[in-house]
N, C-alpha and C positions, 0 to 999 in steps of 0.2 A: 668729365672726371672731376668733380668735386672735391673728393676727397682728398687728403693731402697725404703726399706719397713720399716714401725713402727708396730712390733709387743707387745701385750701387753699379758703375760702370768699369768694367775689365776694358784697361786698352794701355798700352806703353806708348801710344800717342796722344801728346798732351791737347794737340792743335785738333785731332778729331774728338777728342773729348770735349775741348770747349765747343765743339761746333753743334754736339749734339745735346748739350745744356740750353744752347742758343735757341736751337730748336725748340725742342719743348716747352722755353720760355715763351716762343713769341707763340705761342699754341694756347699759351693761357694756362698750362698746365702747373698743378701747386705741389712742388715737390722739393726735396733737398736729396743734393748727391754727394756723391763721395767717389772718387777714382783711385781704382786698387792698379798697380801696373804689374806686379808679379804675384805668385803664388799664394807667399806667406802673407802679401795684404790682404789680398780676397779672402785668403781662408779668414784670416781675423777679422775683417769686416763684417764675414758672414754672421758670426757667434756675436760680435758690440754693436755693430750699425743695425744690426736685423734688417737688411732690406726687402722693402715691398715687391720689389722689380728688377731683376738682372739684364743690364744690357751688356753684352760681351765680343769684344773684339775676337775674330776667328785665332790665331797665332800670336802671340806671345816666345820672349826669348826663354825656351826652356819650359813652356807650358801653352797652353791652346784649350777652346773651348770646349770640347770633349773632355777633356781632364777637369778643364772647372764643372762641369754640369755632374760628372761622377762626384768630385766634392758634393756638389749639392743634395743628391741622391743620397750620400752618405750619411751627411747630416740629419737627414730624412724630414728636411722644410718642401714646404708645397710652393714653390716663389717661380712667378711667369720667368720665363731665362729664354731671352731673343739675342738670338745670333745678328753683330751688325756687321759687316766683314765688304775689304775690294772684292774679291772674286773666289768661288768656290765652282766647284764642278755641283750637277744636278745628280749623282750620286752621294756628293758628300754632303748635299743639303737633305736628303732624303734621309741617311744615314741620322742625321744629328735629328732632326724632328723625328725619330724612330727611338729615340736614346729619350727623349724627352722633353726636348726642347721646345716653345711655342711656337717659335716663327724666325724668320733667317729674314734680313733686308742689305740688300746690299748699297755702300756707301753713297753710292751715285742717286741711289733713289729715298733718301730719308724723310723725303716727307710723309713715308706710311710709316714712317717710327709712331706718329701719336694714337694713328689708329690702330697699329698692329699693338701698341700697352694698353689701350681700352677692351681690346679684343682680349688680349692675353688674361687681363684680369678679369672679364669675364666668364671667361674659361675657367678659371682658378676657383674664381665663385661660383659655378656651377656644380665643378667637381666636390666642391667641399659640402655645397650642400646636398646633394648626391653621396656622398659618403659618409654625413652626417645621418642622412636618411635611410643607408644601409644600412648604418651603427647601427638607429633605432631598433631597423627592422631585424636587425641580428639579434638585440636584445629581447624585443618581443617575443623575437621568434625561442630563444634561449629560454624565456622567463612561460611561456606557452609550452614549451617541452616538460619544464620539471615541476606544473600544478597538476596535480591529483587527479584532476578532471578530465576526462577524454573530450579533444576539442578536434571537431573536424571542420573544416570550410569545405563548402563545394560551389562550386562554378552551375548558372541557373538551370541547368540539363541533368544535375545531380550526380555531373564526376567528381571524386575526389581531387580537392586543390592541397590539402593542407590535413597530416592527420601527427599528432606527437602521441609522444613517447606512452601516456595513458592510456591513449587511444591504442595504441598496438596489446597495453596490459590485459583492458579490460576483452576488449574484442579478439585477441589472438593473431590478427593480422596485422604482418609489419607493415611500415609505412610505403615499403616498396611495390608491396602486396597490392596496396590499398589506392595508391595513386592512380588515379586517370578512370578505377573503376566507379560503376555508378552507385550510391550511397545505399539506395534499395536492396543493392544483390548481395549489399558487405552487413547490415548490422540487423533490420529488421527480422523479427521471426516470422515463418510460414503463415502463424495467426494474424500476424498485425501488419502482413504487406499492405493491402487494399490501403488501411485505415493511414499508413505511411506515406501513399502516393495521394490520398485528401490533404496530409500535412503538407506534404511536395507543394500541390498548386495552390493552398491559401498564402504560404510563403514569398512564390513565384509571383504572389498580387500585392505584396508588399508585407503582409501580417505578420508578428510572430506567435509564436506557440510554445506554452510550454504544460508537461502534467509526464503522470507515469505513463510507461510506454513498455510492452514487452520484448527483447529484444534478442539476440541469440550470436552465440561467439562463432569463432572458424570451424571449431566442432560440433557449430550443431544443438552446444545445450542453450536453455532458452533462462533469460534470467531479466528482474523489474529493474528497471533504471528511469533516472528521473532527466529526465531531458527540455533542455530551452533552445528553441531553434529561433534566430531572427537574420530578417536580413541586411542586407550588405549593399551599401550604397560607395558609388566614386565622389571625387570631390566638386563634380557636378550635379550628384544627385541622380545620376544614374543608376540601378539595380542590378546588379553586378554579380553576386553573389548570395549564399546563405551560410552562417557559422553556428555550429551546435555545439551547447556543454550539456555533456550528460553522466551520470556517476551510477556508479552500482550500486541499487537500494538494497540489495537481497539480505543483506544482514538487519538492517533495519525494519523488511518488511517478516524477516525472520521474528526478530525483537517484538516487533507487535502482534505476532500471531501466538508467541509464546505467551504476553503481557494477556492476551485474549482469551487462550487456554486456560491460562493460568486462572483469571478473572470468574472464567465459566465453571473450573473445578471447587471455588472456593464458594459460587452460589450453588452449586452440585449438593457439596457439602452442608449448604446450610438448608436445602431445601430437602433433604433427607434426615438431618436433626431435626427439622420442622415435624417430618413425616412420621421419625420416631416417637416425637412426642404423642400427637395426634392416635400412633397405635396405642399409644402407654393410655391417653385419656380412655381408648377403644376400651380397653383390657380391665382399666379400673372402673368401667360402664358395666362390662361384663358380670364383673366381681359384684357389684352393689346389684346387680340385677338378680344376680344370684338369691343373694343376704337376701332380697326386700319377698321373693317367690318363695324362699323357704321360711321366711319370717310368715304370710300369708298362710304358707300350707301347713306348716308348724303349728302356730299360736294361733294363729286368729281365727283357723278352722277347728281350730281345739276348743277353744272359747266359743263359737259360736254351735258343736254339738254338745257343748256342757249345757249351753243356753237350753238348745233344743231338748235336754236331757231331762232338766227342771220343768220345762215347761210341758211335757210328759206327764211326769210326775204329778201333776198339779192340776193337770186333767182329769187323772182316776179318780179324783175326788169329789170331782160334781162333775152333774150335766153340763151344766150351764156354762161354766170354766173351761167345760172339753169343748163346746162349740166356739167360746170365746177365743182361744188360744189356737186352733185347726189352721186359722190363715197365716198366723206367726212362723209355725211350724213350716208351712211350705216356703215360708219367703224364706228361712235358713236354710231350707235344705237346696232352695234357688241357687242362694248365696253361696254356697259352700261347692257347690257346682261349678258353680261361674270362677272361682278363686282358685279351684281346683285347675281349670283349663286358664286361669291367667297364668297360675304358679306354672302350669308344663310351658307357657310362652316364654315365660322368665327364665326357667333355670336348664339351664344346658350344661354340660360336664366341660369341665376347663386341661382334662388331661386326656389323651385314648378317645379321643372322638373320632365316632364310627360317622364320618359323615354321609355316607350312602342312607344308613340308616335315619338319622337325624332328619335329611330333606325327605326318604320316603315318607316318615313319620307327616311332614306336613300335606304333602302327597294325601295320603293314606284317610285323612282328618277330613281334609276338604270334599275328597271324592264321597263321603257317606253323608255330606249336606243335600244331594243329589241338585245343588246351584250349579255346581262346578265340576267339569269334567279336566283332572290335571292327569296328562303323561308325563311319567319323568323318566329319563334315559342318565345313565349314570356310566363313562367309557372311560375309569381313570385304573391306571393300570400299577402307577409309579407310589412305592411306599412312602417316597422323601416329604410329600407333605405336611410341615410341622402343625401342630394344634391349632395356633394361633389363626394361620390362614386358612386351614379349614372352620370356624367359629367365626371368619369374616364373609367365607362364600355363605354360608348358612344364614347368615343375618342381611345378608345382601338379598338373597332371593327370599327368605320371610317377608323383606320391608316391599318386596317387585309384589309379593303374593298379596301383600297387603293393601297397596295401591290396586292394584286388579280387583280386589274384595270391594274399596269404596267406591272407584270414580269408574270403570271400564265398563261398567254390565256387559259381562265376557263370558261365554257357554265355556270356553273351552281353551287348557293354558296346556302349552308345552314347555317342557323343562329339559335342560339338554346340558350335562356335563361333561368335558372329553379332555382329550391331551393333544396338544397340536405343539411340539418340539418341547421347548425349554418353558412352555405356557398352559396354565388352565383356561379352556375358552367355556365360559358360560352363557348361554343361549336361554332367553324366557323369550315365548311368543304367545301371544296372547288377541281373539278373535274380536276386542270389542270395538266401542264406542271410538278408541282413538283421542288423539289430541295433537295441537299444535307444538310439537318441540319448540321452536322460537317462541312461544310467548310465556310472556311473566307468570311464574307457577303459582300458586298461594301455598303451598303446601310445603315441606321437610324432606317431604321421602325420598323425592330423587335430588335430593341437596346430599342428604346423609347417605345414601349409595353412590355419590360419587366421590365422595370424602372419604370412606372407605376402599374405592378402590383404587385414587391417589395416595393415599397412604401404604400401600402394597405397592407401589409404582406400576401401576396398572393402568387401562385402557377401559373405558365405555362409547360406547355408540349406542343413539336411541332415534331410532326409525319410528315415524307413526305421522300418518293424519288424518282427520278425520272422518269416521266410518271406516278405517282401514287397519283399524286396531295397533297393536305396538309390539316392536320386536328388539328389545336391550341385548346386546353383544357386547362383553367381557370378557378380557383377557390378560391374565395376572400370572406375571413370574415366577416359578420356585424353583 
């Protein structure tokens, strides 16, 4: 005992109190005392002297050591208080170490005074830090109860050691509930058991883990929470345990899917203004196509039989003028031929288009080349087709008819129009040559049929390879 100690001794005998200062002097022990001999000294000694150490005479005139040790208790000090007394019965020693007392010595035997106040104060020190350490753990455990987070410990078999107040919020099960049972039966969902008891034994080899995790309450519904599981060591380093914080993401992983929605409607949107433009370029394609086929069949076929007209004319007059001019003549009337059958490629009607008719029209052209033998099947039943898209299917299968004409050398084309729900499906198939779809095109044509039928927010598939001809499927909303 190093320390230096304030002992306070209860006794109305002067002679055993010096005897027991005597003592612990010659013990080496470093202390100062003070001798209370009635009530009112002790009690005041206890509140000015503070003493380290109570040693107390059993009976006093008018008080005894059961009554001081209730003082003490009162006061609510933590102070060793040894009973030193002649003779007590082994009930009334049992009594007073039951009330609170450290240790009882009787007069005769005071040479364990010094070790029964080593003992006592070790006791005293244990206690307090013992109950220092419960503080703690009260507080922990206080301050573990009222954060947001569901925090569970389990013991390495995955019972429940430890679950607060969140933990009963999020998951629905009280703590009463939740004790002793094993962690797997209590939060994981039906999906994510297996992948829970992978988490169980990486833990169990010391690891920790954390990510999203799907989880599911007492009821049953199932919801995303973000979880960090690690474990739990003694202060030897032992593996004790494992502690989890985990929080309910669902509003956050709500937040991001609306942020996502959101994100997707606004490129929705711009990829449909893109679309509308692209029709508007279509439309004023249309229009100048128009102009430039009736400018042709107009003027310039007018102009070129005025030519022919004169040059008519100019024949009657000589021989020699009429043999000279004869080949002029046919190259206009060539001309005017050829202008004639551009201008009908060109100009198509922009309101009240019959498109049955329209495509038979090209049908109808082809077949008396006798190159080409085209069926067309035409299965549309529904009025609501507006102009527009009708003058986009027409120019979709002109430009298929027109690839078939350069690159297929094809006997033989089907053409298939129909209605399949909320959709036009257009079918061209065609007997010839074929080609690699994956490879790099040199050409327009299926660039521009498929621009055309992304701009309707429509669908193409092109089947073909080679020697096995080619079959385009489209299918376009109205």
């Amino acid at each position: 005992m190093k320390n230096f100690l304030k002992i306070l001794i209860l006794e109305d005998n002067v002679t055993d109190a010096e005897i027991i200062v005597s003592l612990l002097r010659k013990e080496g022990l470093l202390f100062e005392s003070l001798l209370a001999m009635n009530k009112e000294e002790f009690t005041q000694a206890l509140k000015q002297f503070q003493p380290g150490v109570i040693i107390s005479d059993n009976s006093l005139p008018q008080f005894d050591a059961m009554e001081a040790l209730e003082i003490v208790h009162r006061n609510a000090v933590a102070i060793p208080f040894i009973l030193v007394t002649g003779t007590v019965s082994e009930e009334f020693a049992a009594g007073i170490i039951k009330l609170g007392a450290d240790d009882y010595i009787l007069k005769d035997r005071l040479a364990r005074l010094p070790a029964a106040i080593e003992a006592a104060l070790q006791k005293k020190k244990s206690e307090e830090a013992l109950r220092q350490q419960q503080e703690q753990n009260r507080f922990k455990a206080l301050l573990l109860a009222t954060v947001g987070q569901a925090i569970i410990a389990t013991a390495l078999d995955g019972s429940v050691t430890y679950w607060n107040k969140a933990a009963e919020k999020i998951y629905g099960w009280s703590a009463g509930e939740a004790m002793g049972n094993n962690i797997i039966d209590l939060t994981p969902s039906v999906q994510s058991r297996e992948e829970a008891n992978e988490i169980m034994n990486e833990l169990k080899r010391g690891n920790s883990w954390s990510g999203e995790f799907l989880v599911q309450r007492k009821d049953g519904t199932n919801f995303p929470a973000f979880v960090t599981d690690s474990p739990v060591y003694d202060q030897e380093g032992k593996l004790v345990g494992i502690i989890g914080v985990s929080t309910d993401i669902s509003e956050r992983k709500k937040a991001e899917q609306d942020l996502k929605e959101l994100e997707q409607k606004i490129l929705d949107q711009k990829i449909q203004e893109q679309k509308k433009i692209t029709r508007a370029v279509i439309t004023a394609q249309e229009q100048e196509r128009n102009h430039i086929g009736q400018e042709l069949h107009d003027n310039i076929n007018q102009i070129l039989a005025g030519t022919k007209l004169y040059l008519g004319m100019a024949a009657k007059t000589n021989k020699a003028v009429e043999e000279l001019v004869k080949y002029p003549i046919e190259l206009i009337d060539n001309s005017i031929k050829e202008i004639r059958l551009l201008s009908s490629k060109q100009v198509t009607p922009l309101k009240n288009i019959d498109l049955e008719k329209l495509i038979g029209g090209l049908a109808d052209n082809l077949n008396q080349t006798n190159a080409l033998k085209v069926l067309f099947e035409y299965n549309i039943t529904t009025g609501l087709l507006h102009d527009e898209l009708k003058l986009n299917i027409y120019r979709i299968i002109q430009e298929q008819l027109n690839n078939i004409i350069k690159h297929a050398a094809a006997g033989n084309v089907n053409i298939h129009i129909k209605e399949a729900g909320k959709f036009i499906t257009i079918i061209v198939t065609d007997d010839g040559k074929g080609f690699d779809p994956l490879k790099e095109r040199k050409g327009i044509g299926i660039s521009n049929m498929i621009d055309r039928v992304e701009s309707f927010n429509g669908e193409i598939e092109i089947q073909s390879s080679i020697g096995k001809g080619c079959t385009i499927t489209i299918s376009l909303p109205y």
